[in-house]
N, C-alpha and C positions, 0 to 999 in steps of 0.2 A: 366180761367187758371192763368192769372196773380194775382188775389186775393188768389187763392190758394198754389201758390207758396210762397207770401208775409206770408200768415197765417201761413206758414210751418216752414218758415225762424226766423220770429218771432212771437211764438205764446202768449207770455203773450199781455196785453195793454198796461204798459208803454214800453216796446222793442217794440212792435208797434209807439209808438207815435214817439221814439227818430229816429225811422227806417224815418217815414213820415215826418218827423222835417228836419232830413240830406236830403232827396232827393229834398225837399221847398227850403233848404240852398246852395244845389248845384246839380242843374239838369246836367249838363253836365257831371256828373261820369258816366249816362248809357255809353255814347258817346265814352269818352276817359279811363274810366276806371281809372282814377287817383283819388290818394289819399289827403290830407287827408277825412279819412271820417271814421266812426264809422266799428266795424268788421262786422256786418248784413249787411250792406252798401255791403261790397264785398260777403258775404255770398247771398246776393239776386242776384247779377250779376251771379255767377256760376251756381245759381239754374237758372234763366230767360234761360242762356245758355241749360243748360243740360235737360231743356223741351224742346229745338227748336229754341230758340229766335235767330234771324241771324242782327238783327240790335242792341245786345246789347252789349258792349266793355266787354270782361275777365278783370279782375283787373288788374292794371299794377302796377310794381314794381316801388319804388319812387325812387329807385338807374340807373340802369342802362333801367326800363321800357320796360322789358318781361312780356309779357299777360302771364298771372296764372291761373294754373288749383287748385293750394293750394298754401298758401302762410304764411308766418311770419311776426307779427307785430309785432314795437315798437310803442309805443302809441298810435295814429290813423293812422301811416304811414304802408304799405304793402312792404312787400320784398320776393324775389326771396331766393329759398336754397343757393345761393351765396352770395349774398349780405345781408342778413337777419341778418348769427350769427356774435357776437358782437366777436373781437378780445382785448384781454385784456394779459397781461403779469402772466405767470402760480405763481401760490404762490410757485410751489416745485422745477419747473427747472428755470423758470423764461424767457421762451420763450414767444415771442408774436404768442398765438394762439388763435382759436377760444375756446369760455369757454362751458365746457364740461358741469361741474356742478359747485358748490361752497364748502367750508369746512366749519365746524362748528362754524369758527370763520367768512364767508363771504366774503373768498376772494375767484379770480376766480382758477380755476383746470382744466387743458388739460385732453383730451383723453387719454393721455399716465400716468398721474401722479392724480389717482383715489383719495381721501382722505381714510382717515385709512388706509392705506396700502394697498387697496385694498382687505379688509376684507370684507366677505357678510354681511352687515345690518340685514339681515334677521337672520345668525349665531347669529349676538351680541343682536339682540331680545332676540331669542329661550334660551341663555343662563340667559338672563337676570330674564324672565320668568319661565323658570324651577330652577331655583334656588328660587325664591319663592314661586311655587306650582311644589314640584316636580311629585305632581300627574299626570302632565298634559303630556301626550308624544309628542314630538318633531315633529311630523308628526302634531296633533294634533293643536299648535303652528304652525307649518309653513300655515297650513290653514287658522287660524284666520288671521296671519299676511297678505298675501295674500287678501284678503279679506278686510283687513283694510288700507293698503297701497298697490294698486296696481302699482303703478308705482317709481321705483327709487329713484326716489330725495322725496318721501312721506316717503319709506322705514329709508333713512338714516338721515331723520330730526327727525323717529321717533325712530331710536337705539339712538340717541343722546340725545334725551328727557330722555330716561328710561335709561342711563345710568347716565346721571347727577341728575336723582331723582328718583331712584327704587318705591318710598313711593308712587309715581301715579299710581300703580296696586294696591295698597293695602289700597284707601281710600280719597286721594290729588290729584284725578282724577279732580277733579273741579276747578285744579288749572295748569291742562295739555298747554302746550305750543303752543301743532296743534291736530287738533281736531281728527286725527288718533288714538291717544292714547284713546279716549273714545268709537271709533271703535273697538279698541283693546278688551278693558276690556269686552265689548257687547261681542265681540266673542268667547272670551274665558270663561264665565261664560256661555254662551250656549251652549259649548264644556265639561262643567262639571266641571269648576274650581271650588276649596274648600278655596285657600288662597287670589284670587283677590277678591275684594271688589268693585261693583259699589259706586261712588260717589255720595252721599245726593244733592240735590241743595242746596247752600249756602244762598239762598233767604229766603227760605219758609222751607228747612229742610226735605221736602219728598224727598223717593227714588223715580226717576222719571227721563224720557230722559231730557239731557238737552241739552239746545235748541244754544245757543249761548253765546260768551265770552262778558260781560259788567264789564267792570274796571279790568279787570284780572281775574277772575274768571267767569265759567261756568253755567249761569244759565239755570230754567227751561223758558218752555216757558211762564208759565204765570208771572214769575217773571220779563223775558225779558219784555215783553209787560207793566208792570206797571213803569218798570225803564224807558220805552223808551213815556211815557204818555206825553201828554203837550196838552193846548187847541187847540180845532178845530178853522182854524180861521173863520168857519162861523158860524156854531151852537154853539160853545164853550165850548162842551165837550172834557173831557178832557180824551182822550183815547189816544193807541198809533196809529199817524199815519198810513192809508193806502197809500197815496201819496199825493204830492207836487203839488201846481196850479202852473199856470205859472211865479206867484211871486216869490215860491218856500215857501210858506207858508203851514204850513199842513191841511192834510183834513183826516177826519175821516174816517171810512167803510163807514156810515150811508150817508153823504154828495158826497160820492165817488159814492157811487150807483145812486143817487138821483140828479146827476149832470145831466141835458140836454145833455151834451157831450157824455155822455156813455148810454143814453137811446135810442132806436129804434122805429119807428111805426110800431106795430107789424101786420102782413100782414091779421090778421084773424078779431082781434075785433078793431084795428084804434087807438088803445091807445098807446101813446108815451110814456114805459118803459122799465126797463133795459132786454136786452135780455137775453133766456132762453135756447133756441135752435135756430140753424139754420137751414132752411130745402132748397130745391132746390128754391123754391120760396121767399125766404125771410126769415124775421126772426119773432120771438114769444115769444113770456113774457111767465109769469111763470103760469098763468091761461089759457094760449090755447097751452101749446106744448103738444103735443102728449106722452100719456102713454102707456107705455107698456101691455099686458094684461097678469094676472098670475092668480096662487090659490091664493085667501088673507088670511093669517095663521090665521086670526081670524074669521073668516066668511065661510071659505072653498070654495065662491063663485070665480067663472074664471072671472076675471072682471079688469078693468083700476085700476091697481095698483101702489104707489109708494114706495120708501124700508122705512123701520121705521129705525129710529139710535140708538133706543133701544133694537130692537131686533137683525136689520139687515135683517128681512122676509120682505116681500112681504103684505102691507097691501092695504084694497081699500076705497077708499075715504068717502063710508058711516061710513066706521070703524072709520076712523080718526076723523070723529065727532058723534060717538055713545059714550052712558055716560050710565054705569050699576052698579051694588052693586057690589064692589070687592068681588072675591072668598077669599081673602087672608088677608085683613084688616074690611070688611063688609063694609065701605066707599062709597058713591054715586058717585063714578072717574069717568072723562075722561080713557075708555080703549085704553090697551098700547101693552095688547098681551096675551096669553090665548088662549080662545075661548068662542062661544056665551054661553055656559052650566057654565064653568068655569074662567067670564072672569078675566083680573089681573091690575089693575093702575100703575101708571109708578112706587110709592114707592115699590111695590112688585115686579114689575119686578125687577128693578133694585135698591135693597134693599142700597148697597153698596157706598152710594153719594161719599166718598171719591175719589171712583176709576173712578168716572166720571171726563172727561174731561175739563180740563176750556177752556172758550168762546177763537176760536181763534184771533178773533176781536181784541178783548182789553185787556182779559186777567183775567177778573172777574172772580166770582167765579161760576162753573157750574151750567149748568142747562139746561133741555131740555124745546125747544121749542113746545107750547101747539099743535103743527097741528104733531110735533116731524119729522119732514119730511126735514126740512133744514140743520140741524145739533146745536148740541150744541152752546148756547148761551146765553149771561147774561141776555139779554130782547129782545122784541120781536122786537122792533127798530134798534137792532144791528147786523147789516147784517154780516154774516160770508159766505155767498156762493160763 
């Protein structure tokens, strides 16, 4: 139970590690519930409670140290809905109250004295917007918006953006201030826009999601990934990090996988590698976890199948390594999908190499993996699962 609450609380591996790091640093938060300590930290205390636990301390407040059923943080410290919000003097009456939100220029704003006069952000969008695709209707618009900034203070960072630079609907999107505005543009071209224009990556110059802001502008993600490269400090490949050792040096996918630390004895064959699944007994590498049984779209046989990333069906494991004269190029291929009459190699399947993914690993340039079962990646050493 307790392992499963911990997995719930925090489910990536390093939120795990830094989860198991603070409770090594300080065991006596179960006890007393005090802070400082990381937000999981008290997120694992609520949950331990709300399975049962009767010896575990609720989070206590660092002010006044009321046990919490939810609570507010400033930086690893926990606070009470009294104690929590920060009092600062209003920019518009100039009262010392609790800060509501902030204004354009970053200073603080009471409950009573809203910024912009208390204009709906969502209005100064919708106008913003139909004025340069009057196609679009206002209803239509309010949904995107909606959608793209769900919450208040998203809304009015994001009327503030598009008012101070219309030109990010219409192209300069890769130069957007908060990444709601490239939410935006998504929604509103899938709503039918004519005059917004998705943003190119400034990298590479394809139309393409882009992934993250480096040096001010929006790139994709394999452009991130090459800007973010430096060597591994064990193998010394020079990719972009997966995570930091305890030096805080980086380490690769391929070292990160292949670390002892992250590998298991898997309960079936006795071999110490990275796990695959868990099951009630233990855990299992990528050669004994259990397969699902399906039609295999190339074979038609009901048989332990795994999904292809080429096609997305359902193929079964003789398939993935049967090799016949392509139907589509005459070629002696590894097949990729088809069928046994007609079969097709991966360049026929997926004729299109452009539109294929780059490796999310490192950032290289696509390619499917020859078993094509893990996902897209530059080689077959470069772990992306």
């Amino acid at each position: 139970m307790i392992a499963k609450v911990a997995a719930d609380v925090a489910g990536g591996r390093s939120k795990r590690r830094r989860l198991a790091q603070a409770m090594l640093d300080n065991p006596g938060v179960l006890a007393d519930g005090r802070s400082p300590a990381p937000r999981a930290v008290a997120d694992l205390l609520i949950a331990l409670r709300a399975a049962g636990a009767t010896g575990i301390s609720a989070p206590a407040c660092a002010e006044c140290g009321k046990h919490l059923r939810t609570f507010q943080r400033r930086g690893d410290d926990w606070y009470c809905g009294v104690c929590g919000p920060v009092q600062e003097s209003c920019a518009a009456c100039g009262k010392l109250r609790p800060v509501n939100c902030r204004d354009r220029d970053g200073m603080p704003r009471c409950a009573k004295c809203p910024p912009d006069d208390g204009r709906d952000p969502a209005g100064i969008i919708t106008e913003v917007v139909t004025s340069i695709d009057p196609s679009l209707s206002a209803e239509a618009v309010a949904a995107a918006v909606a959608t793209a900034a769900p919450q208040a203070g998203q809304r009015r960072r994001l009327a503030w953006a598009l008012q101070d630079r219309p030109a990010l609907l219409t192209g300069a999107g890769a130069e957007a201030p908060v990444p709601s505005v490239l939410r935006l543009i998504n929604g509103l071209c899938d709503r039918g826009a004519q005059a917004i224009i998705q943003p190119a990556c400034p990298g590479c110059g394809r139309g393409i999601r882009l992934h993250r802001p480096i040096g001010g502008q929006w790139l994709c993600r394999n452009c991130t990934a090459r800007s973010r490269a430096q060597p591994c400090s064990r193998c010394g490949a020079v990719r972009e990090p997966a995570t930091r050792d305890e030096h805080g040096r980086p380490l690769c996918p391929a070292c990160l996988v292949t670390d002892p630390a992250n590998q298991e004895d898997c309960i079936r064959c006795g071999r110490r590698l990275p796990v695959s699944v868990r099951t009630p007994g233990g855990p299992l590498c990528q050669n004994c976890r259990p397969l699902p049984v399906a039609e295999c779209s190339i074979c038609g046989r009901l048989a332990a199948c795994e999904t292809s990333m080429a096609t997305g069906q359902p193929w079964c494991v003789a398939c993935q390594h049967r090799w016949a004269e392509c139907s589509g190029c005459g070629k002696t291929k590894p097949v990729r999908s088809g069928t046994l009459d007609r079969p097709l190699c991966l360049a026929c399947t997926w004729p299109d190499v452009s539109s294929w993914p780059a490796c999310p690993a490192c950032g290289e340039e696509p390619r499917i993996r020859p078993a094509g079962t893990v996902g897209p990646a530059c080689a077959a050493h470069c772990d992306a699962g």
